[in-house]
FIKE-216608 format. One record per residue (C-alpha): residue number from 1; x, y negated, z negated. Coordinates in Angstrom, 2 decimals, always signed. Example, Ala and Ser with C-alpha at 12.3 -4.5 7.8 and 13.67 -1.06 7.14 Angstrom:
<recs>
<rec num="1" u="+12.30" v="+4.50" w="-7.80"/>
<rec num="2" u="+13.67" v="+1.06" w="-7.14"/>
</recs>
This chain:
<recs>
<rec num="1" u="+43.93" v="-10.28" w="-12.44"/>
<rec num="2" u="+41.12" v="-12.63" w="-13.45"/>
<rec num="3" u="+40.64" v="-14.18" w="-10.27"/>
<rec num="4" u="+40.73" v="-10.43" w="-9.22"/>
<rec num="5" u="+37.62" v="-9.37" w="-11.27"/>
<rec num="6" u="+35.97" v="-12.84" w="-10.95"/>
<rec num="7" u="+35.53" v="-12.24" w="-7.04"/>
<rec num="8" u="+34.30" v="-8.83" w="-7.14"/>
<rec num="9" u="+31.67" v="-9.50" w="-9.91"/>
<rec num="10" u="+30.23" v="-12.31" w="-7.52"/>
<rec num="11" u="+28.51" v="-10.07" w="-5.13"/>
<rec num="12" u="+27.31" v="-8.14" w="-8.00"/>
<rec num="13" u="+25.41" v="-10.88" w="-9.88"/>
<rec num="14" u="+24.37" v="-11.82" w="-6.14"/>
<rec num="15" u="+22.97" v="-8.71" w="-6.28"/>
<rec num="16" u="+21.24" v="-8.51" w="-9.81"/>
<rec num="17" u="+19.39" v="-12.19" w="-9.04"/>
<rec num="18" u="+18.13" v="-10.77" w="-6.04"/>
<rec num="19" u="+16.82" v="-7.62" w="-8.09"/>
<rec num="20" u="+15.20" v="-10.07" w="-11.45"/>
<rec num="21" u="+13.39" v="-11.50" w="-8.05"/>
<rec num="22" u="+11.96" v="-8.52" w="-7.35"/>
<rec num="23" u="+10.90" v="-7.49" w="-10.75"/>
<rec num="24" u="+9.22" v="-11.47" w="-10.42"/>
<rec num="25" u="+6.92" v="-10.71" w="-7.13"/>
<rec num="26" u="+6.09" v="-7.10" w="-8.17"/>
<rec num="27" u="+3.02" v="-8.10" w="-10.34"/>
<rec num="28" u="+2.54" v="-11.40" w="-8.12"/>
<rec num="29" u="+2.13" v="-8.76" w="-5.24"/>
<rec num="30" u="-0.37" v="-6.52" w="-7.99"/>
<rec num="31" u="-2.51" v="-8.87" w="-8.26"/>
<rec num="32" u="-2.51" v="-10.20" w="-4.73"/>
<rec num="33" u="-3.40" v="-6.59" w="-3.29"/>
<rec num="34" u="-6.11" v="-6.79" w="-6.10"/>
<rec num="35" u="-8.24" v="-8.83" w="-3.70"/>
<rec num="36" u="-8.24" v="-6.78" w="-1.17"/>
<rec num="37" u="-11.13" v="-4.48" w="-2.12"/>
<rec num="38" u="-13.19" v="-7.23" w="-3.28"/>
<rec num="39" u="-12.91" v="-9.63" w="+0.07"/>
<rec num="40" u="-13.59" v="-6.50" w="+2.12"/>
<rec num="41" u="-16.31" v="-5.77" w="+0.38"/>
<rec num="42" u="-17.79" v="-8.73" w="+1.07"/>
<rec num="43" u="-17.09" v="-8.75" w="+5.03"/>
<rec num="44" u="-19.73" v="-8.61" w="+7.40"/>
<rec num="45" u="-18.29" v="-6.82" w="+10.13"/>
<rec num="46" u="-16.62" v="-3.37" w="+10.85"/>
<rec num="47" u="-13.83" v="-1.90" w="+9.00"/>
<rec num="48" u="-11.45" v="-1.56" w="+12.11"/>
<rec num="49" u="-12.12" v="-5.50" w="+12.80"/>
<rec num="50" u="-11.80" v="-6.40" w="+9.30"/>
<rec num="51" u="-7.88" v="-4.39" w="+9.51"/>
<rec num="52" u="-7.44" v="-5.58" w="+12.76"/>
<rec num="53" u="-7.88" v="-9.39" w="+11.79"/>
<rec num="54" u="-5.87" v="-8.89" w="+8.41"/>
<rec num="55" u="-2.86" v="-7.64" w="+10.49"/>
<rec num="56" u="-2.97" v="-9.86" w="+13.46"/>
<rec num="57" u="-3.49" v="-12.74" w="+11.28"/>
<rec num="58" u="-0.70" v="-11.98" w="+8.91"/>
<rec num="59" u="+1.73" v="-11.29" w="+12.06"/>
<rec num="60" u="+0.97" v="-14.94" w="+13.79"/>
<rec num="61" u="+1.47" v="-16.53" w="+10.38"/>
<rec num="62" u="+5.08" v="-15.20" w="+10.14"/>
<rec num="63" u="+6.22" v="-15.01" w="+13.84"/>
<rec num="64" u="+7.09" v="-18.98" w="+13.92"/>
<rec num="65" u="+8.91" v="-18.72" w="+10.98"/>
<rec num="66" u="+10.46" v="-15.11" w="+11.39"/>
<rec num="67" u="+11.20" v="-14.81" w="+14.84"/>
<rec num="68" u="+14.36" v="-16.41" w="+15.81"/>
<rec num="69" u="+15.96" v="-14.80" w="+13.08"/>
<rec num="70" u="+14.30" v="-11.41" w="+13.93"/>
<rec num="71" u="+15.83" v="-11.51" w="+17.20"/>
<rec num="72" u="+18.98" v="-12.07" w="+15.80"/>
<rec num="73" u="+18.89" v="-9.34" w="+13.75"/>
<rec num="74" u="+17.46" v="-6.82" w="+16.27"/>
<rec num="75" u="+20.95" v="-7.44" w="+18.60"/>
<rec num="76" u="+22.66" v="-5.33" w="+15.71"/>
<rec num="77" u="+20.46" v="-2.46" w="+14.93"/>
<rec num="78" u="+19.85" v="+0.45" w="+17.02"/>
<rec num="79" u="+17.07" v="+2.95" w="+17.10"/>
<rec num="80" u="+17.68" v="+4.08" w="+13.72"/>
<rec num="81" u="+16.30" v="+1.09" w="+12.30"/>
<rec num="82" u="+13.72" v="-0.31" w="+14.88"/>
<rec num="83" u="+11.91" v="+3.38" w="+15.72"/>
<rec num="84" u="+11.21" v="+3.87" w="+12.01"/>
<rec num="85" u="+10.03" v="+0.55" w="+11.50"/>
<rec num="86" u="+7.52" v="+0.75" w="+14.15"/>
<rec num="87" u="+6.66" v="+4.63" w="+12.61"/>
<rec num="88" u="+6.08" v="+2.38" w="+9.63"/>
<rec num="89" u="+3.57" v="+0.25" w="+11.66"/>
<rec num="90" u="+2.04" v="+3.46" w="+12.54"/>
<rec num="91" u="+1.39" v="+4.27" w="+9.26"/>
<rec num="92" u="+0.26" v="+1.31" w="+7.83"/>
<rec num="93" u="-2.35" v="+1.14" w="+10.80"/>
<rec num="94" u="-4.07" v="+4.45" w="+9.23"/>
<rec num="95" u="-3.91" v="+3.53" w="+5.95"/>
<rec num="96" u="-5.47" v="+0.52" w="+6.56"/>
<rec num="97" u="-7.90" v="+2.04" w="+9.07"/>
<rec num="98" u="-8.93" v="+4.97" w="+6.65"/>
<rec num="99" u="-9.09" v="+2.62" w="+3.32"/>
<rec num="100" u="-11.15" v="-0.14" w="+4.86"/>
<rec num="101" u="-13.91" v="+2.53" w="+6.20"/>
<rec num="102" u="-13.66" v="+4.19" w="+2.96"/>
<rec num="103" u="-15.13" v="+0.84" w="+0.84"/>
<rec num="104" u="-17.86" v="+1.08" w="+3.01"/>
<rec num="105" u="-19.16" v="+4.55" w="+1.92"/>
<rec num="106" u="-18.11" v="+4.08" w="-1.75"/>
<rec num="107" u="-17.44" v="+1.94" w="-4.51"/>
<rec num="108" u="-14.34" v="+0.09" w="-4.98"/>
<rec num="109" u="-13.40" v="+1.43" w="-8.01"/>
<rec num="110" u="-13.50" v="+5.00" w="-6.55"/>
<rec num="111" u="-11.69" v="+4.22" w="-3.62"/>
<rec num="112" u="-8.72" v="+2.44" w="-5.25"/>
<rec num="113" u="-8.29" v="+5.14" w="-7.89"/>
<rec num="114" u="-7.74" v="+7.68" w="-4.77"/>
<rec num="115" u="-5.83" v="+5.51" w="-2.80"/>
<rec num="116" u="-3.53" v="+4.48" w="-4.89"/>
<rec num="117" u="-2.47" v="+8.61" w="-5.40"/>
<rec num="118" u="+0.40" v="+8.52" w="-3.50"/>
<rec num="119" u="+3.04" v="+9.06" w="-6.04"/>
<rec num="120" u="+1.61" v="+12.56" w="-5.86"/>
<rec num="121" u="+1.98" v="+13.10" w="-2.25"/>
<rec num="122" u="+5.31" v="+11.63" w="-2.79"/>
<rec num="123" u="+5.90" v="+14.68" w="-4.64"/>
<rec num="124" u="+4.62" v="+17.65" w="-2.80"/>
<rec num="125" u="+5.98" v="+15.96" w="+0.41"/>
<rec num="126" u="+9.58" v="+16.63" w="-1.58"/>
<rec num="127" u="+8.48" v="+19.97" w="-2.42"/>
<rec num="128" u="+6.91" v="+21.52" w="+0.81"/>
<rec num="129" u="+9.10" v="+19.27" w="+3.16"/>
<rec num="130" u="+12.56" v="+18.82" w="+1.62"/>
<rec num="131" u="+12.31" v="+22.07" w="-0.16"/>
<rec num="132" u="+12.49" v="+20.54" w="-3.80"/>
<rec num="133" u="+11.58" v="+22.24" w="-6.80"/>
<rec num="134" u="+8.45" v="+21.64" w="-8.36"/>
<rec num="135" u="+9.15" v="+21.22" w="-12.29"/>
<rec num="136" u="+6.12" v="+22.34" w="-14.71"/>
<rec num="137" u="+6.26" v="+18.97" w="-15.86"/>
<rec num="138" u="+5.35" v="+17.83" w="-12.11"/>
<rec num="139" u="+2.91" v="+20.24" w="-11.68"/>
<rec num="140" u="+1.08" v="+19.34" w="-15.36"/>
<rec num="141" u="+0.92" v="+16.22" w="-14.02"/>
<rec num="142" u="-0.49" v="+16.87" w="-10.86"/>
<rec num="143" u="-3.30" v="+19.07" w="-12.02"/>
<rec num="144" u="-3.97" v="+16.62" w="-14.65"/>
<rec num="145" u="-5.33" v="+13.71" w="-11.59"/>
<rec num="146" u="-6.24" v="+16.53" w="-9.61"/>
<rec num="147" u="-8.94" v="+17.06" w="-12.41"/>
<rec num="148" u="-9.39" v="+13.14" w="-12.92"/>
<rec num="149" u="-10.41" v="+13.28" w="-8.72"/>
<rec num="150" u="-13.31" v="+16.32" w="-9.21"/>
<rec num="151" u="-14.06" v="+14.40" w="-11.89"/>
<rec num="152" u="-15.05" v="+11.02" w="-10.20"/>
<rec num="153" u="-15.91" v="+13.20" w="-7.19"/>
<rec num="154" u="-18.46" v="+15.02" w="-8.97"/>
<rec num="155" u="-20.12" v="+11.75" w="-10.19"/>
<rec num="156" u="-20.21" v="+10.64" w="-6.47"/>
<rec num="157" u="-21.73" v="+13.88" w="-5.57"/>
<rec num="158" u="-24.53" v="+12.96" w="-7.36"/>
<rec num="159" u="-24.50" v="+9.61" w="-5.69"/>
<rec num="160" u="-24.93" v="+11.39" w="-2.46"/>
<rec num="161" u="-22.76" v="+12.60" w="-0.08"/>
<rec num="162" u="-21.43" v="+9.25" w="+1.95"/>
<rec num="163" u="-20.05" v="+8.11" w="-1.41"/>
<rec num="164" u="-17.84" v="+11.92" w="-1.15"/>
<rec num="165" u="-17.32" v="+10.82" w="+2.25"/>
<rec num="166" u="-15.82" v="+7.16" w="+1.42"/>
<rec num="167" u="-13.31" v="+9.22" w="-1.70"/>
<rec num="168" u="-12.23" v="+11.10" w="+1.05"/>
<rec num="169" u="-11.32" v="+8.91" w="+3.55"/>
<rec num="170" u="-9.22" v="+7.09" w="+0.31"/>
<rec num="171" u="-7.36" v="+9.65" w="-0.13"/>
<rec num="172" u="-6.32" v="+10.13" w="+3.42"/>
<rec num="173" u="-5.39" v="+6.76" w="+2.94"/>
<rec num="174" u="-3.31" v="+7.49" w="+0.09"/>
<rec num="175" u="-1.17" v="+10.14" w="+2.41"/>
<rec num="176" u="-0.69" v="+7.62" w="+5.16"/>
<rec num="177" u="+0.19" v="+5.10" w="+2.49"/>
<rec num="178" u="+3.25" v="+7.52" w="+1.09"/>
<rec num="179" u="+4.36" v="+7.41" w="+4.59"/>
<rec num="180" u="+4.67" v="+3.90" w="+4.92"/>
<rec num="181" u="+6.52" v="+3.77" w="+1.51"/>
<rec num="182" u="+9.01" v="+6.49" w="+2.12"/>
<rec num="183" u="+9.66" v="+5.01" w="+5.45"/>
<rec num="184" u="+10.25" v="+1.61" w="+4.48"/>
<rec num="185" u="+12.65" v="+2.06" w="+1.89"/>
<rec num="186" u="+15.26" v="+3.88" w="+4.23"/>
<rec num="187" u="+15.03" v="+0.89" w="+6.58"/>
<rec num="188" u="+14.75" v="-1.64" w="+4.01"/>
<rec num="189" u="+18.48" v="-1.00" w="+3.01"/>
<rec num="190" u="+19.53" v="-1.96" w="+6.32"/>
<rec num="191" u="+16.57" v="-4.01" w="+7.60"/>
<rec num="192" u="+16.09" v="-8.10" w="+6.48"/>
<rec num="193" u="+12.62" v="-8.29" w="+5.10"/>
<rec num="194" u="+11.46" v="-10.81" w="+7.29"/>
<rec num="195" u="+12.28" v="-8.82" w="+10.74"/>
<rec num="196" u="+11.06" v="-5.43" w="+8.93"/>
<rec num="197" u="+7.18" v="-7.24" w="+7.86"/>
<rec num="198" u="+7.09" v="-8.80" w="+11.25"/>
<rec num="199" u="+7.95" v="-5.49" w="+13.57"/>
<rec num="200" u="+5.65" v="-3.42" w="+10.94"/>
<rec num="201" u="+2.84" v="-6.06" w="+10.42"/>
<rec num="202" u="+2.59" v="-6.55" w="+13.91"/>
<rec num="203" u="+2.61" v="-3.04" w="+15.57"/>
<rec num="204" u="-0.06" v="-1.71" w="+12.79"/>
<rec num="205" u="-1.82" v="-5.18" w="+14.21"/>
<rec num="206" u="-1.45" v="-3.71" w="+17.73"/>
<rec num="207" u="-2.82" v="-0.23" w="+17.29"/>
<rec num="208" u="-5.93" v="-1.73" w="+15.05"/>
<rec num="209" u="-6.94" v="-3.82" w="+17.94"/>
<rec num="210" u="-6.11" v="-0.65" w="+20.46"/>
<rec num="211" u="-8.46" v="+1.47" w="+17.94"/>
<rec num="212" u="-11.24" v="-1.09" w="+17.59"/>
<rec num="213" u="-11.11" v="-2.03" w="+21.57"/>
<rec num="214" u="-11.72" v="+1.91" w="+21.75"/>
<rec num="215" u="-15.00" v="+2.17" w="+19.15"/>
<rec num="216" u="-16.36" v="-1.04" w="+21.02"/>
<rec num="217" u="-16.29" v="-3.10" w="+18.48"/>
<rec num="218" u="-17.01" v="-6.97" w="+18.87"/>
<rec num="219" u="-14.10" v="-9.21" w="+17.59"/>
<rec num="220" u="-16.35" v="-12.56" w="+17.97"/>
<rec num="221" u="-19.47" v="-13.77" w="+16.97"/>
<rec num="222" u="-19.20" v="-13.92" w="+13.09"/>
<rec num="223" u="-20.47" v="-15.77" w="+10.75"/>
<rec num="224" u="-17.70" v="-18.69" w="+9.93"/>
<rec num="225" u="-17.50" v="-17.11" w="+6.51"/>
<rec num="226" u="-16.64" v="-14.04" w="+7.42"/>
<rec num="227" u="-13.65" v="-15.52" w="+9.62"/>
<rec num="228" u="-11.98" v="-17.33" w="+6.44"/>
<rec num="229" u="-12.74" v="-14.06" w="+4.64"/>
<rec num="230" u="-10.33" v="-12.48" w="+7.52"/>
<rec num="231" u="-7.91" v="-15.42" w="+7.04"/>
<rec num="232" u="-7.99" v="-14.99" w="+2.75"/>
<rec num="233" u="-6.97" v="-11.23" w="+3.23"/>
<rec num="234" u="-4.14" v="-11.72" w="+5.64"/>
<rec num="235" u="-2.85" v="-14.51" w="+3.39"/>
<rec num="236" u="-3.06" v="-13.02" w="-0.36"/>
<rec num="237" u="-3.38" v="-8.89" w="-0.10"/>
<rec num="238" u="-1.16" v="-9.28" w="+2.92"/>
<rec num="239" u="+1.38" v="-11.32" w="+3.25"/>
<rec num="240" u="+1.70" v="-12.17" w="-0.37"/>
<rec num="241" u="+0.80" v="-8.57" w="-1.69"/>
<rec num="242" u="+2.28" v="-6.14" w="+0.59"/>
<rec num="243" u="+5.29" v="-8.30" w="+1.37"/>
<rec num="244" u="+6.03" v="-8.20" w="-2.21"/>
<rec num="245" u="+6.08" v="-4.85" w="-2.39"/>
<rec num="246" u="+8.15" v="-4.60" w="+0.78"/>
<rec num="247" u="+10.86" v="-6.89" w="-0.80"/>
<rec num="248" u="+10.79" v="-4.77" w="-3.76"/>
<rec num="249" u="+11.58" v="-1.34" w="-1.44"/>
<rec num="250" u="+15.27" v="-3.12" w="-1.09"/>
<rec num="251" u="+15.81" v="-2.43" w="-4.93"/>
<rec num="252" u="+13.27" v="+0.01" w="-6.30"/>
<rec num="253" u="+12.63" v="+3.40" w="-5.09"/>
<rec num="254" u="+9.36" v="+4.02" w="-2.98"/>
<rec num="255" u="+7.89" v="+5.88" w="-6.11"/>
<rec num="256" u="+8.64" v="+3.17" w="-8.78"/>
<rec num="257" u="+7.05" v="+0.63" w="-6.33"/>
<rec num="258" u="+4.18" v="+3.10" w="-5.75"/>
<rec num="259" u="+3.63" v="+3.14" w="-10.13"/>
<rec num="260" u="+3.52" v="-0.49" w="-9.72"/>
<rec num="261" u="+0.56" v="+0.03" w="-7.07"/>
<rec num="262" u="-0.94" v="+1.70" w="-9.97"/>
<rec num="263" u="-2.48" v="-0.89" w="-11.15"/>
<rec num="264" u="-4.32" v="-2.43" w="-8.35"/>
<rec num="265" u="-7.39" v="+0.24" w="-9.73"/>
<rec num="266" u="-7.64" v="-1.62" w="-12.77"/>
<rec num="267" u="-7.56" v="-5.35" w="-11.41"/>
<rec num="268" u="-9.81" v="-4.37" w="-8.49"/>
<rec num="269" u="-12.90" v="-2.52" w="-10.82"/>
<rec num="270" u="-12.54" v="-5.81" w="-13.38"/>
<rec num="271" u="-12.76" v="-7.88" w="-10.33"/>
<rec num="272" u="-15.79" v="-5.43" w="-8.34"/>
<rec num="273" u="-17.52" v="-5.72" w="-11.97"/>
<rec num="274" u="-17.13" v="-9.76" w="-12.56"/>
<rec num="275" u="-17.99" v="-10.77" w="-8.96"/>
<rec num="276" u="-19.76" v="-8.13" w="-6.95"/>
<rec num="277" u="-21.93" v="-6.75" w="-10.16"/>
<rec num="278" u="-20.64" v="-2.78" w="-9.34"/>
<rec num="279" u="-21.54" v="-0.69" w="-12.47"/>
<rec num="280" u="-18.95" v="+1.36" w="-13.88"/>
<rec num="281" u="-20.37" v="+5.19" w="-13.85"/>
<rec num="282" u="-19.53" v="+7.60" w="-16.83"/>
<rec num="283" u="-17.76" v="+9.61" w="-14.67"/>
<rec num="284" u="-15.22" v="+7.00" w="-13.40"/>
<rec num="285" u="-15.00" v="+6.17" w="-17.05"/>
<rec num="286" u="-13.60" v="+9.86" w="-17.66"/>
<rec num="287" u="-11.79" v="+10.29" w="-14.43"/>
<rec num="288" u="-10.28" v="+7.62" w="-13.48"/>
<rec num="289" u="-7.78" v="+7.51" w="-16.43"/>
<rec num="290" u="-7.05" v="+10.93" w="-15.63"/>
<rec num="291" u="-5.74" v="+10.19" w="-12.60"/>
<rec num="292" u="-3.84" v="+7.38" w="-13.51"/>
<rec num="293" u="-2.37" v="+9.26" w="-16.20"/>
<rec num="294" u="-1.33" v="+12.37" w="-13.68"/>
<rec num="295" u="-0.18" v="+9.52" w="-11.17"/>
<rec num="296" u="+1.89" v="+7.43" w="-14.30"/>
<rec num="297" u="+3.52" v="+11.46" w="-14.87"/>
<rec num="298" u="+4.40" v="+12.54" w="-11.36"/>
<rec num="299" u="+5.96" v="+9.38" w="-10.94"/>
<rec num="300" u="+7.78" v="+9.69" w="-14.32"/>
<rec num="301" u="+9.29" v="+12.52" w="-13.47"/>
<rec num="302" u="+10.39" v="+11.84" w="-9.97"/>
<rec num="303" u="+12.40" v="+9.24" w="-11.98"/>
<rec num="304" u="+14.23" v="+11.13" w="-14.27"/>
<rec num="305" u="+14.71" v="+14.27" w="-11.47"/>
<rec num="306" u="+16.24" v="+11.13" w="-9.34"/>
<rec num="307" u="+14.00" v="+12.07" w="-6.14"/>
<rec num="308" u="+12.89" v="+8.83" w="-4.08"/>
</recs>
């Protein structure tokens, strides 16, 4: 009977090590994706190369190590694992493509306040899509960042318009970023994380390059910093940051990961304050805890209605 019990808690405390690990890399991946605003802030050279780069980059870095096993892998899934990776990939690609452009037009504490929303389109994807109820407790809390956003989008009306334009294109972001989440942790339960990063990584790497080739950008000719800028972002935000979070996706649900996310505003306006001098406006003062809070609620509740 011992020897019983003994055997079938093994898997189990297999299990819950695997799980502290993840609760470990969640805030190493916070602050890693941190950086992100910050180094592309200080990039000289178009958003879609600056994605591009990050991807590919990140992708060659893991293929040496990744692929044999990754091939291994793929002989035993089917096309309900490998087609929603690579819709994963899709999304990432946008979000990446829309966020980048979007630090461009406006400050970085703007832009990761909106894109880092997606707990909320986590819930009215459940609501219009799945046909889930929307509590009042949901809705309170939606409304409540809803008014943090015209908020901080009322200060950068005054800024001018192209700062609008660049909270915007963050919060498309944020809805291409929900995809991605929501996506990745149905395969992750099936998917090893090193195949699942490497297929994703590299066919959001693939489209950049496809989307840049089409704008005409130039991928050469920059200045040498700018190309170990383009290394530093597919080594820290990327494969240390999001990779993190990917892992996590195998224990947590998409919206618990997406709280953690949460706090990527805070790190990256202390770090756009400390290194690149950006002011902190009275409106982002009063805003952006707003949203945080209705973000912090929505996801709250999705936990406790057990959605996600």
């Amino acid at each position: 009977m011992a020897t019983s019990c003994t055997s079938a808690s093994m898997p189990e405390r297999s299990v819950l090590s695997q799980a502290y690990r993840a609760k470990v890399l969640l805030p190493t991946g916070l602050v890693a994706i941190s950086f992100a605003s910050i180094i592309i802030k200080i990039c000289e050279a178009p958003p879609l190369i600056i994605a591009a780069y990050r991807l590919t980059l990140a992708t060659l870095v893991l293929i040496p190590f990744t692929l044999p096993r990754m091939l291994r892998e793929f002989r035993l899934l089917g096309r309900q694992e490998i087609l929603p990776s690579l819709l994963a990939g899709l999304f990432l690609c946008f979000h990446f493509a829309l966020w980048v452009t979007s630090l461009k037009y406006t400050s970085v504490a703007s832009s990761v306040i909106f894109v880092t929303t997606n707990p909320i389109f986590v819930a009215l994807a459940s609501t219009f899509f799945l046909g889930e109820r929307l509590s009042a407790a949901l809705l309170l809390s939606i409304l409540v960042a809803i008014l943090g956003g015209v908020i901080i989008g009322w200060g950068d009306w005054e800024r001018g318009l192209q700062n609008l334009y660049g909270d915007f294109l963050a919060l498309l972001g944020a809805i291409m970023a929900t995809g991605y989440l929501l996506v990745g942790r149905r395969v992750r339960q099936k998917m090893d994380l090193s195949g699942y990063v490497t297929l994703v990584y590299g066919m959001a790497a693939v489209l950049l390059v496809l989307l840049a080739l089409i704008r005409g950008d130039a991928f050469f000719n920059y200045p040498p910093k700018t190309y170990l800028l383009f290394f530093l972002l597919a080594l820290v935000p990327q494969l240390i940051g999001h990779t993190a979070m990917n892992w996590a996706l195998k224990f947590f649900s998409a919206t618990l990961v997406a709280v953690w996310i949460l706090g990527e505003p805070i790190g990256a306006t202390i770090l756009a304050f400390l290194i690149l001098g950006e002011p902190l406006s009275k409106n982002l003062v009063w805003g952006g805890p707003l949203v945080l809070l209705g973000i912090y609620l929505s996801a709250r509740e999705e936990r406790k209605l057990g959605k996600i």
